[in-house]
C-alpha positions in Angstrom: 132.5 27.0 -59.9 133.5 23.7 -58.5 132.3 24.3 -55.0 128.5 25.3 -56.3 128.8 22.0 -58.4 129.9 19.7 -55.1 126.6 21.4 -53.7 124.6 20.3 -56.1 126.2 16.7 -55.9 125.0 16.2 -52.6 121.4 18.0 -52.5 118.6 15.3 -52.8 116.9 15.7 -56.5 112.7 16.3 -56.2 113.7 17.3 -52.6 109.9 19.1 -52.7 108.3 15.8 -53.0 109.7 13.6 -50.4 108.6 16.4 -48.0 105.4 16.2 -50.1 104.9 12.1 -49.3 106.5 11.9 -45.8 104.1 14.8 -45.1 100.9 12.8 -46.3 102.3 9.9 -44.6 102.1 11.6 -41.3 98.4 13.2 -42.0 97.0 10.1 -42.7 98.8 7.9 -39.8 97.8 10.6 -37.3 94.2 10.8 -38.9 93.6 6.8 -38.7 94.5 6.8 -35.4 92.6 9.6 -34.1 89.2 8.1 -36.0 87.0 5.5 -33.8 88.2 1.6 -35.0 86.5 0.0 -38.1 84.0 -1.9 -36.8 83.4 -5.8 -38.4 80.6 -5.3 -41.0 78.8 -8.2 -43.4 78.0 -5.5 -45.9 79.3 -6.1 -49.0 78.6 -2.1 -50.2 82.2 -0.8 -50.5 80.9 2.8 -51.1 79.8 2.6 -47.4 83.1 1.3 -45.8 85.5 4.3 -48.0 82.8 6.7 -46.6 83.8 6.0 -42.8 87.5 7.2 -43.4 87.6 9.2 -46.1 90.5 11.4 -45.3 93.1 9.2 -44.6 92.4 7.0 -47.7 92.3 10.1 -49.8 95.8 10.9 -48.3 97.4 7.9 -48.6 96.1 7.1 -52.4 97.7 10.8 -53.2 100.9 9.7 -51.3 101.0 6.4 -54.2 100.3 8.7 -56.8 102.4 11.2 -55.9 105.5 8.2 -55.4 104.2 6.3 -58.5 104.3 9.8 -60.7 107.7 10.5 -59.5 109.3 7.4 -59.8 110.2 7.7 -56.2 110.5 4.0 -54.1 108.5 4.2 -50.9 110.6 2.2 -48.0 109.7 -0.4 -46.9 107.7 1.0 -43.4 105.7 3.1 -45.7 104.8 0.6 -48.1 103.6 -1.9 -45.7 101.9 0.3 -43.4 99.2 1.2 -46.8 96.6 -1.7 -48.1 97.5 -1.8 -51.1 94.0 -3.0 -52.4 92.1 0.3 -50.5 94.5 2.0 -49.4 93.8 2.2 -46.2 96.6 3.3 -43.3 97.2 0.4 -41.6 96.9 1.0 -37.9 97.2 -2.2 -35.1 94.3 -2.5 -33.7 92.7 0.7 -35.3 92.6 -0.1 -39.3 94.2 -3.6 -39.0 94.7 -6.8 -36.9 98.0 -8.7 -36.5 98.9 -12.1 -36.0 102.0 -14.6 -36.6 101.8 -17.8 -38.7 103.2 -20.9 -38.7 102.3 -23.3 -41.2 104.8 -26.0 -40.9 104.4 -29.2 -38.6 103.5 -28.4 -35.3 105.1 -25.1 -36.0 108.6 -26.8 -35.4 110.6 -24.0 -37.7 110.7 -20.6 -36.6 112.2 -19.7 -40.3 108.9 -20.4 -41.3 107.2 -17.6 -39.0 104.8 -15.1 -40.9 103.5 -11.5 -40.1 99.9 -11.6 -41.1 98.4 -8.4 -41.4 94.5 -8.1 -42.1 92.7 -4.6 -43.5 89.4 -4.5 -41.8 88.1 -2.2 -44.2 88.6 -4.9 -47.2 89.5 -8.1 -45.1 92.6 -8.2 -47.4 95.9 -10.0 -45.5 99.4 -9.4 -46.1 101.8 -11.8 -45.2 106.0 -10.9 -44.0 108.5 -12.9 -43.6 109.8 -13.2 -39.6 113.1 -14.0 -39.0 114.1 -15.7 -42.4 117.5 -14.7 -43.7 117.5 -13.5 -47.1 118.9 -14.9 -50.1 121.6 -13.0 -51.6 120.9 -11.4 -54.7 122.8 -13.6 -58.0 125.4 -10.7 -58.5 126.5 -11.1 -55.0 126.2 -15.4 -54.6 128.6 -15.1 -58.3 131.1 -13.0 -56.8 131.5 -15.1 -53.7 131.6 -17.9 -55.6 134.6 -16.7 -57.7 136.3 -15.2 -54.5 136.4 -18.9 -52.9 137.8 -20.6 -56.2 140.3 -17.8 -56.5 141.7 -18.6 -52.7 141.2 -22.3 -53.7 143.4 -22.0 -56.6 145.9 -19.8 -54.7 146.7 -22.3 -51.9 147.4 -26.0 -52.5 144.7 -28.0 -50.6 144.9 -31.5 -50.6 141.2 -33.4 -49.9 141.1 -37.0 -49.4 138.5 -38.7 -51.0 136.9 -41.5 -49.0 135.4 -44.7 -50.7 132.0 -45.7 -49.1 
């Protein structure tokens, strides 16, 4: 009885519907890339643009669906390689066009360096974060922060103070 339990333990729950989203993930990658490249257009008819790739929007909208409906938390590749606003599979130089930013003086910090990616089916742009360290999350800066006045306590330091 304990054994089948542990089993259970380590079996992923909804196993059926990560299959279910990496598979549409897949179909609609491979079908973006295997469709001639959206071509710049000036017309404003969206009907007309969601006709060209019809499959692989339909795929990846069921693969949100699908993840929203199961409450299950798309990674990070996943999420960032679907438009959120059409949902179109974001291919380089197929679906999408890529470029870094640098908005500060003369581009001087490279912390400030940003993925820009732009859907050419709704000219929507997503910007990333390059090379920026992340903040750590509250829980994590508290902890550290007790940590270091715990040692502090511990030992005896002794800090001059200087008058300026």
């Amino acid at each position: 009885m304990a054994k089948a339990s542990a089993d259970k333990a380590k079996s992923v729950p909804n196993k059926h519907l990560h299959a279910r989203i990496a598979f549409l993930h897949q179909a609609a990658t491979h079908l973006a890339l295997h469709q001639p490249p959206i071509a710049r257009s000036e017309s404003t008819d969206a009907n007309v643009r969601l006709q060209q790739h019809g499959l692989p929007l339909l795929l990846a909208a069921q693969l949100k669906a699908v993840s929203l409906k199961a409450q299950i938390r798309l990674s990070h590749d996943v999420k960032r390689s679907i438009c959120k606003v059409c949902t179109t599979p974001l291919m380089p130089d197929t679906t999408s066009e890529t470029r870094i930013e640098n908005m500060s003086r003369a581009s001087k910090k490279p912390h400030a360096d940003l993925l820009v990616i732009r859907c050419r089916n709704c000219q929507t742009e997503k910007r990333f974060p390059i090379g920026a360290t992340r903040q750590k999350k509250k829980a994590e800066r508290k902890a550290a922060a007790a940590t270091a006045a715990v040692s502090i306590k511990g030992q005896e330091i002794e800090v001059e103070m200087k008058d300026a």
